[in-house]
MARNUKOL-402425 format. One record per residue (C-alpha): residue in one letter; z, x, y. Coordinates in steps of 0.2 Angstrom, whole numbers, plus 2048, in hexadecimal, padded with zeros to 3 digits. Each point is the difference from the previous one (the first is absolute). Layout:
aZXY;...
***
This chain:
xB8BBAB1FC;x801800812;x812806808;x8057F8813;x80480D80D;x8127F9801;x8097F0800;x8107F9808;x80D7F97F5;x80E7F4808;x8107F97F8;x80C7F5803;x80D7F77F8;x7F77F37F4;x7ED807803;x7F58107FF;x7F07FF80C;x7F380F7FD;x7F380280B;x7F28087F5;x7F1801810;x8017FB811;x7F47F27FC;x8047F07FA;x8098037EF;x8017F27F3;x80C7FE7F0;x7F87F67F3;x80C8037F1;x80E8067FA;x8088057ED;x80E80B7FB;x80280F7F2;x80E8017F5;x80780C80A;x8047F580C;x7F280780C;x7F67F380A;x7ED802802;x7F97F5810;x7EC8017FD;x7F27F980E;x7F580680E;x80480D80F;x7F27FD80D;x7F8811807;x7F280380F;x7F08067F7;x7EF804806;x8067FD815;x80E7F9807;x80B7F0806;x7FB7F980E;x7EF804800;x7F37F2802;x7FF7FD7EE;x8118017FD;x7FC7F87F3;x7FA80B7F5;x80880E800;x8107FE7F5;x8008047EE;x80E7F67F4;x80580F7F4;x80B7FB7EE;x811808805;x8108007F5;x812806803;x80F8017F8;x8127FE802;x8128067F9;x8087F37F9;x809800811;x7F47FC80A;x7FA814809;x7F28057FE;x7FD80A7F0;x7FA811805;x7FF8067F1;x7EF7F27FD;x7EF806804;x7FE806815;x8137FE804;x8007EE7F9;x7EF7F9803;x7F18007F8;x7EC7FC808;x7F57FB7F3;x7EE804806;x7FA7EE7F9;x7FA7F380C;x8087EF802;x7FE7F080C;x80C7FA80E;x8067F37F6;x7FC8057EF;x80D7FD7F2;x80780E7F6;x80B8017F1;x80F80E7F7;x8098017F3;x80A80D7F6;x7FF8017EE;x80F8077F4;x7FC811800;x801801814;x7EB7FF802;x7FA7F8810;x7F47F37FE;x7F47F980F;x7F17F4802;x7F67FD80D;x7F57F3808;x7F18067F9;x8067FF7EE;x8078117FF;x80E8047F6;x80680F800;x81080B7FA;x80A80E809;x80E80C7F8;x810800806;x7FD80D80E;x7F17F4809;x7F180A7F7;x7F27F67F7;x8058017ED;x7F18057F6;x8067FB7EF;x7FB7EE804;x7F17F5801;x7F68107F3;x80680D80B;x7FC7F9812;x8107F9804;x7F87F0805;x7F87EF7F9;x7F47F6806;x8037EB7FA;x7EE7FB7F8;x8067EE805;x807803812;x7F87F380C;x7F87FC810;x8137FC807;x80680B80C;x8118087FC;x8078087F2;x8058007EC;x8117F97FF;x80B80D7F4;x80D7FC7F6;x80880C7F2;x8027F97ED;x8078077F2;x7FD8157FC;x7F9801810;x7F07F47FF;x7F87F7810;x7FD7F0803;x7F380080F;x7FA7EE807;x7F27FE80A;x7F57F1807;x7EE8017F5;x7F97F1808;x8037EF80B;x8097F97F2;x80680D7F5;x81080E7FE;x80180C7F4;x80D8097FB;x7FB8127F8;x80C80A7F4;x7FE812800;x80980C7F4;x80D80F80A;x7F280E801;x7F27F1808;x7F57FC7F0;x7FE7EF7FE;x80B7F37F4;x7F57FB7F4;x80D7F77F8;x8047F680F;x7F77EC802;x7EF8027FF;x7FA8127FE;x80F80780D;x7FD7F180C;x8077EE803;x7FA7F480C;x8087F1809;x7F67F3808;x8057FD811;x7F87F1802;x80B7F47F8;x80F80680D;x7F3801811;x80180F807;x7FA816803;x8118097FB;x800812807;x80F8057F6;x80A7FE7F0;x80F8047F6;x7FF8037EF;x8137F97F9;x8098067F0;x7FB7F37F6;x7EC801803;x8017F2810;x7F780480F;x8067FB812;x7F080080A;x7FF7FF814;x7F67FE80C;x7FB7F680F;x7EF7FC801;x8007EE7F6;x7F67F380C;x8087F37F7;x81080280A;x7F880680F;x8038157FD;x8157FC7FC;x80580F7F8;x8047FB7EC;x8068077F1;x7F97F97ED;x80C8037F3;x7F48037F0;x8068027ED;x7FD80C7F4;x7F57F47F8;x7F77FB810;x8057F1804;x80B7FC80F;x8127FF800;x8057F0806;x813802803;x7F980C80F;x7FF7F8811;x7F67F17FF;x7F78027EE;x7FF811800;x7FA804812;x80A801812;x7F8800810;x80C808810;x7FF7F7810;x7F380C80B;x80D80280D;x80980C7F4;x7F480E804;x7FB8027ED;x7EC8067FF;x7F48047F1;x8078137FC;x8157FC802;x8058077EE;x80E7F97F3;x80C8057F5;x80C7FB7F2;x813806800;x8098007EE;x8067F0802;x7EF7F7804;x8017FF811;x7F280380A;x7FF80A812;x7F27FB80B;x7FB80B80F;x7F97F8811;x801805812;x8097F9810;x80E7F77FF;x7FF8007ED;x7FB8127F9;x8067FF7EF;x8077F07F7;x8097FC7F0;x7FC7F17F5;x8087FA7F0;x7F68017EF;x7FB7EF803;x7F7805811;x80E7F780A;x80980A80F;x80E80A7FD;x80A7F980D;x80E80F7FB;x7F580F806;x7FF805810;x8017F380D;x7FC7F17F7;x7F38097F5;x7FA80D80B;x806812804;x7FA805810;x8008147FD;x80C80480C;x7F97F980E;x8117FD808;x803812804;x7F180E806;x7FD8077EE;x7F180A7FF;x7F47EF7FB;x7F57F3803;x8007EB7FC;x7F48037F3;x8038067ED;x7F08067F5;x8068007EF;x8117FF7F8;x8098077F0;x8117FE7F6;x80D80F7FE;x8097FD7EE;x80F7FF80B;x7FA7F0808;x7FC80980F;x7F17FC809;x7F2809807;x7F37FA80C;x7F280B809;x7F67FB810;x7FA805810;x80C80B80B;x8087F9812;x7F2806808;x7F17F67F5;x7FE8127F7;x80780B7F5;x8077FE7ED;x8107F7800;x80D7FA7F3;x80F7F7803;x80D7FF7F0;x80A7EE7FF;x8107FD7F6;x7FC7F37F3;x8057F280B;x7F380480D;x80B80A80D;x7FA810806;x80980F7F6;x80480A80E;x80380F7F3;x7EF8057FF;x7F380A80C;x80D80880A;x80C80B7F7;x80F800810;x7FD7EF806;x7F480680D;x7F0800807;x7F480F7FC;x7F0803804;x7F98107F8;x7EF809803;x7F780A7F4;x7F6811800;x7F17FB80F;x8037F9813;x8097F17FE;x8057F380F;x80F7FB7FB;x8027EF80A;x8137F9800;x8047ED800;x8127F9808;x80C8077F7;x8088107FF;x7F780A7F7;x8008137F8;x7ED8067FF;x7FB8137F8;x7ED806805;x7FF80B7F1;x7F180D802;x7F57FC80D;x7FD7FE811;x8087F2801;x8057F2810;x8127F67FD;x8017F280B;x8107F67F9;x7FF7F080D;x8107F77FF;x8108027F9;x80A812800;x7F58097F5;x8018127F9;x7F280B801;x7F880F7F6;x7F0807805;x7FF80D7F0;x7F480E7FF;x7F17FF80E;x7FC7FC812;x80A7EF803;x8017F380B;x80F7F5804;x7FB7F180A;x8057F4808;x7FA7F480B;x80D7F3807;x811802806;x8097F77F3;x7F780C7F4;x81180C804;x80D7FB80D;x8107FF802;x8097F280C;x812801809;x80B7FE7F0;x7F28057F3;x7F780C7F8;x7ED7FA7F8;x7F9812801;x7F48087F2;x8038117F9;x7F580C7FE;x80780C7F2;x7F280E7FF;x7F8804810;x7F680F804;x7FC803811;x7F280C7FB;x7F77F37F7;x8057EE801;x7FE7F6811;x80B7F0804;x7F27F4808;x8077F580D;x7EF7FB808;x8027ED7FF;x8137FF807;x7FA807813;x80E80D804;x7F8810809;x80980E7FA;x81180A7FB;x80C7FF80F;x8107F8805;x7FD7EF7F7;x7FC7F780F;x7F07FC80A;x7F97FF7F2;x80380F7F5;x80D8057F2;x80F80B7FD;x80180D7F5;x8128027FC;x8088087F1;x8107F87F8;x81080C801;x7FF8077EE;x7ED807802;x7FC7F67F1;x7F57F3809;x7F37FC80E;x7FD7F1808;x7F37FB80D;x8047F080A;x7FE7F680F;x80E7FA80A;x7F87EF806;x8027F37F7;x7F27F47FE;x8037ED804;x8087FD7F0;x80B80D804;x7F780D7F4;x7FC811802;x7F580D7F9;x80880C7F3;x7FF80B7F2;x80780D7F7;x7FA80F7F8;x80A80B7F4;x804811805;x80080980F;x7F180080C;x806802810;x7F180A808;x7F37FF7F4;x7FB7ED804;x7F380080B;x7F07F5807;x7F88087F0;x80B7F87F1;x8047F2809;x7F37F9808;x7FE7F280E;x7EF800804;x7EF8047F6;x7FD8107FB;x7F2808809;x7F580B7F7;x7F280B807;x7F08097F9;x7F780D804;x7F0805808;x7FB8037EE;x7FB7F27F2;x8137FD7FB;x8077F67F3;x8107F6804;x80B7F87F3;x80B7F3807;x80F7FA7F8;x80B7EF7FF;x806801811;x7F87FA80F;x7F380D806;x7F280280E;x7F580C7F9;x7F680880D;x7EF8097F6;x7F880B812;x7F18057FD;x7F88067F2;x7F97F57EF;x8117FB7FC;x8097F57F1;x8107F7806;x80C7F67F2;x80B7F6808;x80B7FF7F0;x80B7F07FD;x8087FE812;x7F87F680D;x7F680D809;x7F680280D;x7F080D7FC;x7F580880D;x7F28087FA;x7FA808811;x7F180B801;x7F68037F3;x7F97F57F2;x8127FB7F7;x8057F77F0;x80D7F5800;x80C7F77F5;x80E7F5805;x80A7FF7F1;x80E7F57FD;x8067F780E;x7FC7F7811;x7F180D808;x7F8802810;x7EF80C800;x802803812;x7F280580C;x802807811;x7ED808805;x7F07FE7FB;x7FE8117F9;x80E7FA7F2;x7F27F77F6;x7EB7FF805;x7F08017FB;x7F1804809;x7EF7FB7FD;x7FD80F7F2;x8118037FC;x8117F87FA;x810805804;x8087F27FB;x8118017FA;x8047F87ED;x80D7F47FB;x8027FE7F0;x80E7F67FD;x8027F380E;x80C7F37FA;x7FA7EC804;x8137FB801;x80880C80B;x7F780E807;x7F6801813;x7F3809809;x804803812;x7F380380A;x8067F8811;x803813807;x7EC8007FF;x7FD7EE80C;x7FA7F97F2;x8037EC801;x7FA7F77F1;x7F47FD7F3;x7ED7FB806;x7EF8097FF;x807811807;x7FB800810;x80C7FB80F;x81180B7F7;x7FD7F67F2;x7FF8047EE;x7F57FC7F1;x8077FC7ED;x7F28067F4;x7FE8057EE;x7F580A7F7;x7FC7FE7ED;x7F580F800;x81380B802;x80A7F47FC;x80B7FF810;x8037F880F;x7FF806814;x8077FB80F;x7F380780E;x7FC7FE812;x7EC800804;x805806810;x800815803;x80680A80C;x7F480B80A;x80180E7F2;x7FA7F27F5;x8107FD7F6;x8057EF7FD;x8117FB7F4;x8007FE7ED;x80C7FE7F5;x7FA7FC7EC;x80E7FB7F1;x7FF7FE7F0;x7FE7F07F9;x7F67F0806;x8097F980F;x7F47F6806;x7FF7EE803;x80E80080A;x80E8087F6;x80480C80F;x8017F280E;x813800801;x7FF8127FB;x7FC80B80F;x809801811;x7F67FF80F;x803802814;x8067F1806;x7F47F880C;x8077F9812;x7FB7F0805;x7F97FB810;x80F7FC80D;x7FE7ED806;x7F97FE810;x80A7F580C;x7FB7FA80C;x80C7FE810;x7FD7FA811;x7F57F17FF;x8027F080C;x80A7F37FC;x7F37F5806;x7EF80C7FB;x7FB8007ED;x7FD8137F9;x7EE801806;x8027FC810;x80F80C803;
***
């Protein structure tokens, strides 16, 4: 089982968001124990085997099987697995279906899209006692369709897993509470239902009390890919007092697509989930619209106010309260989030958040805590860790580490003329946390004008606060307050205006840089510079240097030839290993350099060689010591990917010649 370095959990009042990776998380499904405790399975996205933005992109993420759990309350249950999330090392797809359940005893079940189903204790480890002491089974019949076994829980704890076998064919398989198969069940532990006589490829299902199934999908050519839901009996046959004989097709514009998921309430009701305007729906047993939830038969999960979630919902289950739980994408198209509704489809503003407030909470690595608008209290926890709250009047402990309190715009902290707007920092240490002011353009400590800010303490000693006293054109002004009393300590070290400049040696150093904004200067020597996750600036200098950018906008800046060349029986080419596509350059304009061409006339040629597997920029042109300029990176950049890449001299164009003086009465050859 594979553990994330840290995650970010986020509450709010009505939602949890949990960021498992800083890739593109995906919820798939959710279930709860009977505990109460809520179990949100799916994929957190991680860089394996090179990095984003690298020419093939493409193929460096891996999908890993993560799970989390929650209190009943919606925070994060610590006490589960790594502080509340679990990586599974299995693989699965982008848009692959996946399944959970719990059965009666409290024992996670999962399934896969590659026909994997599998079973986890109560503490997120794989439990051996099922599937003959492997903790996992393989379905014999499992199909070339790709998503996963549908689960639902019968009686003693037996399974009901249906999966698509063929064009034409569903099958519902029953396994008994430790995963041998149900002999007992239809034919040899299996049922099949022909799809064919209701049109259509039906990538999930729900098994009802009384034997039914509800299958959905959306892939049925007869109604142009309409999402749809077939309403089977025990017996097989179709249930013609659902929809129109036992099938409903939604208008397309709902946002329903082949994987939304189903389920029953007590009373027969079915919830629907979707994406858009209409994440989640409610219809009548029938398959009519339940015109008494939501809005008209919708709930928009809280999209009237900035909870911590999306427009989109995943899966969805029932509280035996009549409370309703619906998992999806976060606010930010990642992340695990669930959102709890009161039974008539309103947002239940007692869940998530505990105090009616919005958290956002680190775990044990260096977590980036981003802020959204709205005040806000965010905790680093263990790490070094950057806190940049963004709007609202937000509250702001950086924990145990080296941290970073950002902020980038004025109205990130102000005050006006009647009104105070300001952020709190409640734990600063000046010996190790900076406050990074780079993006807001002040110059330094000062009176708090001509561009600089105040230091001044309030009168009881108790609090610091650094501020400007001009006023922007909405009448706002820079300030913040820090807790405690730092009159004298604050400095152009922990709070910093500028780029922090860090220099070498002689000697073959190695430079760390952090999440603040660095120009990392290498001298001479054979050195490796890591520019960290701020957007740095890394000069190797003399000497055959490694470089990585890290995180971040990057510039690999070069200001002699000496930086980076080869001669014609040596290289001392510098390295880049981790130049990213999107946001990174390579300035060379201190070096007259003008373009891309042939490499001759202060021009550069793009080149790759498969024989080491990287790329050069070079000149063919040398100086009279025979040195000419190289530069190699990892990666194939050929073919163009570095054309908007590089910075070059600009080139002056020729100044229009005039001409002045001719007669009136002379053409311009004559004159």
């Amino acid at each position: 089982m594979a553990t994330p370095i840290t995650h970010i959990a986020r509450t709010s009042p009505g939602a949890a968001l949990i960021d498992v990776s800083s890739g593109s998380d995906r919820p798939q499904t959710i279930a709860v124990q009977e505990d109460g405790k809520i179990l949100v399975a799916g994929y957190a996205r991680y860089v394996a085997g090179g990095y984003i933005g690298s020419p093939q992109d493409d193929n460096y993420s891996l999908n890993n099987y993560a799970l989390m759990r929650l209190n009943a309350d919606g925070t994060l249950d610590s006490s589960f697995a790594q502080g509340g999330v679990s990586v599974i090392g299995a693989r699965v797809d982008d848009d692959a279906g996946n399944f959970i359940t719990v059965q009666p005893d409290g024992k996670i079940i999962t399934s896969l899209d590659t026909g994997l189903v599998q079973r986890l204790n109560v503490d997120g480890s794989l439990d051996t006692s099922f599937g003959a002491g492997t903790g996992k089974v393989k379905l014999d019949n499992w199909g070339s369709f790709y998503g996963a076994a549908a689960i639902g829980v019968g009686d003693q704890g037996s399974l009901y897993l249906t999966t698509l076998t063929g064009a034409d064919t569903l099958t519902v398989t029953r396994l008994n509470a430790d995963g041998s198969l149900d002999t007992a069940y239809g034919d040899g532990g299996t049922r099949a239902f022909s799809a064919t006589h209701f049109g259509g490829l039906y990538a999930t299902s729900l098994v009802m009390p009384d034997g039914s199934v509800l299958f959905g999908g959306d892939w049925s050519a007869a109604d142009k890919y309409a999402y749809s839901l077939v309403h089977v009996k025990a017996d097989g046959s179709l249930d013609t007092a659902f929809g129109d004989g036992g099938k409903l097709v939604f208008d397309k514009a709902l946002g329903l697509d082949a994987y939304s998921t189903s389920t029953a309430q007590p009373d027969g009701k079915i919830l629907v989930t979707g994406q858009g305007d209409h994440p989640l729906l409610r219809l009548n047993s029938d398959g009519s619209l339940d015109t008494g939830f939501g809005k008209g038969g919708y709930a928009l999960l809280g999209s009237e106010q900035p909870v911590y979630y999306a427009d989109s919902a995943k899966a969805v289950t029932v509280l035996e309260d009549g409370k309703i739980l619906v998992t999806g994408a976060g606010g930010w198209g990642s992340g695990f989030g669930v959102v709890r509704l009161n039974a008539d489809g309103s947002v239940d503003t007692t869940f998530g958040s505990q105090d009616g407030k919005y958290h956002v909470d680190g775990y044990n690595g260096p977590d980036a805590l981003i802020g959204i608008a709205a005040d806000e209290i965010m905790r680093g926890g263990a790490g070094d860790d950057v806190l940049q709250g963004g709007g609202g009047r937000d509250v702001l402990h950086g924990g145990s580490g080296a941290d970073i309190f950002r902020f980038t715009a004025i109205d990130d902290s102000y005050r006006t003329a009647t009104s105070s707007h300001s952020d709190r920092i409640q734990d600063f240490n000046p010996a190790e946390d900076r406050i990074d002011l780079i993006g807001l353009g002040f110059t330094g400590l000062g009176d708090g004008l001509g561009g600089t800010l105040a230091v001044q303490v309030n009168a009881e000693g108790t609090r610091t606060y650094l501020k400007s006293f001009e006023p922007d054109a909405n009448g706002h002004r820079f300030e913040l307050a820090i807790e405690g009393n730092w009159q004298g300590q604050l400095n152009t070290t922990n709070v910093v205006f500028a780029p922090v400049v860090i220099e070498g040696t002689a000697g073959a150093d190695v430079i760390q840089g952090t999440a603040i904004d660095e120009w990392i200067k290498g001298g001479d020597g054979n050195d490796r510079l890591y520019g960290g996750a701020g957007n740095d600036i890394l000069e190797g200098g003399a000497g055959r240097d490694t470089l990585h950018g890290g995180e971040g906008k990057n510039v690999f800046l070069y200001t002699q030839l000496t930086d980076s060349y080869r001669t014609d029986t040596q290289s001392f080419s510098d390295l880049i290993v981790d130049m990213d596509g999107r946001y990174d350059m390579i300035d060379v304009s201190a070096l007259g350099f003008t373009g891309f061409g042939d490499g001759t006339g202060h021009t550069l040629v793009e080149g790759y060689s498969e024989e080491t597997g990287r790329s050069y920029l070079k000149s063919y042109e040398a100086d009279d010591q025979g040195r000419r300029f190289e530069i190699s990176l990892t990666e194939n950049w050929d073919g163009g990917n570095l054309n908007d890449r590089v910075i070059f001299a600009s080139v002056a164009k020729p100044a229009e010649v005039e001409v002045v003086g001719v007669h009136q009465g002379l053409s311009q050859g004559e004159a």
